[in-house]
C-alpha positions, -999 to 999 in steps of 0.1 A, spaced: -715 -38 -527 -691 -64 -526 -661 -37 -509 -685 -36 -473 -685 -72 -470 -647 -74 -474 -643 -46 -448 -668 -64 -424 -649 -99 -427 -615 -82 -419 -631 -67 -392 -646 -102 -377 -610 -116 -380 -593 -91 -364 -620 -93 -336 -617 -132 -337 -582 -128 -332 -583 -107 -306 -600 -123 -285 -583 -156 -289 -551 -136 -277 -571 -123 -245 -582 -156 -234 -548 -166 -242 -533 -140 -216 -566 -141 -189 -555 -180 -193 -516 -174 -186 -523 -153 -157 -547 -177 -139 -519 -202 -139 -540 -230 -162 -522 -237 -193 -485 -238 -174 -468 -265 -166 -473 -267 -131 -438 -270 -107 -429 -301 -94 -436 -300 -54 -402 -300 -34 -390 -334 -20 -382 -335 16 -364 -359 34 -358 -372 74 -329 -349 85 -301 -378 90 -311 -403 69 -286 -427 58 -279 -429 18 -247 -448 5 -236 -440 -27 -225 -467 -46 -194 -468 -69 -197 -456 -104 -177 -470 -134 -160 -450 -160 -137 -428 -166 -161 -399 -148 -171 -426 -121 -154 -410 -94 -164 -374 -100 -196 -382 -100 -200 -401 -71 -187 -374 -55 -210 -349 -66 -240 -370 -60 -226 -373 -22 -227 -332 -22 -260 -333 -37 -277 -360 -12 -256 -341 20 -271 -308 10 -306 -319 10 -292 -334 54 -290 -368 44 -260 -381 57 -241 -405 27 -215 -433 34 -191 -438 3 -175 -466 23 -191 -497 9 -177 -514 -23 -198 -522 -52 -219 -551 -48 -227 -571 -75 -258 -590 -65 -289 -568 -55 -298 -591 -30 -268 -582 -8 -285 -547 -1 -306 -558 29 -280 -573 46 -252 -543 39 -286 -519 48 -290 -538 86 -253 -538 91 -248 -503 81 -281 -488 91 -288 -472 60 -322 -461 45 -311 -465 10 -285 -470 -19 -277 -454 -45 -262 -471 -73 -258 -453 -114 -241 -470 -148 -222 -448 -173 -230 -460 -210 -201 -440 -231 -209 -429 -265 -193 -412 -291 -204 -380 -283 -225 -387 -252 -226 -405 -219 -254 -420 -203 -259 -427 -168 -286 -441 -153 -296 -442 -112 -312 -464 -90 -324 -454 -56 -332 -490 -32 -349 -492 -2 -329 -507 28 -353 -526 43 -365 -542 12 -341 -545 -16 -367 -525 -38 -357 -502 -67 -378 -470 -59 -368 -451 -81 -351 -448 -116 -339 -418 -140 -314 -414 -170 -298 -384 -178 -280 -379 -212 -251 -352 -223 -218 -349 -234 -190 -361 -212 -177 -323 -202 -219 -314 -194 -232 -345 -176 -226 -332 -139 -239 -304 -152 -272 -326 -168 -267 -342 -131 -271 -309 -106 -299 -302 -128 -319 -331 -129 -311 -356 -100 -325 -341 -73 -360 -334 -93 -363 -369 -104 -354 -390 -76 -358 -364 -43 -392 -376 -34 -379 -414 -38 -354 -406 -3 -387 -399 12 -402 -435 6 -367 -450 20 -367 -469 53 -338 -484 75 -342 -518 83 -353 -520 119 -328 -524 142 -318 -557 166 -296 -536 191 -323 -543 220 -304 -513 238 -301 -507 277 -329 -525 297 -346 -508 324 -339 -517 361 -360 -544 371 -378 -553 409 -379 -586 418 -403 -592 448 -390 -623 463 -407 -626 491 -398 -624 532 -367 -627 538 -353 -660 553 -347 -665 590 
């Protein structure tokens, strides 16, 4: 008597277990269960992003490859502008240079990895919108970089305003009506 009830609990396991795995799949292929993707970050075709110098021995490389990064996505990046060393000068730099945003990043060097860190500021405010570390080996940070920037801190360019302009621009023509003419 005792062999049936052996067979019969083997038999509501293996059923048990099979239909764990077939809500597992039905749940897979509905999408719930996934991590879902991140939505793409757009940006204002033109918008003006300088990249700020970074220190380090990598600094300059990576500047540079930010720059790519930003221009590929059509914003259009100034490395002109020197490193500033007060965060309040960003408004000012911002209405002189008409730019959206900065971006400024510091290297931490380790033994055996680098850190870098990013900020993204607003223009018109001085803000920090956005922050994200990335951390690797010196030879696979761009690499940690390419993969990870654009994901992180995309959809901050999209929050980004130029301070507004003073340039008043070209005034229409103007009519006076002064009256009858003198005789």
């Amino acid at each position: 008597m005792i062999l049936p009830v052996r067979g019969l609990a083997r038999r509501a396991t293996l059923v048990a277990a099979l239909s764990l795995m077939l809500a597992g799949a039905a749940q897979a292929r509905s999408g719930h269960g996934r991590a879902r993707a991140v939505p793409e970050a757009h940006v204002t075709p033109g918008l003006r992003v300088s990249v700020q110098p970074i220190n380090g021995e990598l600094g300059g490389a990576l500047r540079g490859q930010v720059a790519r990064l930003l221009r590929a996505r059509g914003c259009r990046v100034v490395t002109t502008l020197p490193r500033v060393e007060g965060t309040g000068q960003y408004p000012t730099l911002a209405k002189d240079n008409r730019l959206a945003a900065f971006v400024s990043a510091d290297v931490q060097e380790g033994r055996s990895r680098d850190i870098i860190t990013f900020l993204v500021w607003d223009g018109s405010s001085g803000n920090v919108l956005g922050r994200w570390s990335a951390s690797a080996a010196p030879k696979s940070l761009a690499k940690a970089i390419a993969k990870g920037f654009w994901k992180n801190l995309g959809a901050r360019f999209g929050d980004a305003q130029a301070p507004p302009s003073e340039d008043l621009g070209e005034a229409p023509p103007l009519y006076v009506n002064a009256g009858e003419p003198l005789q």
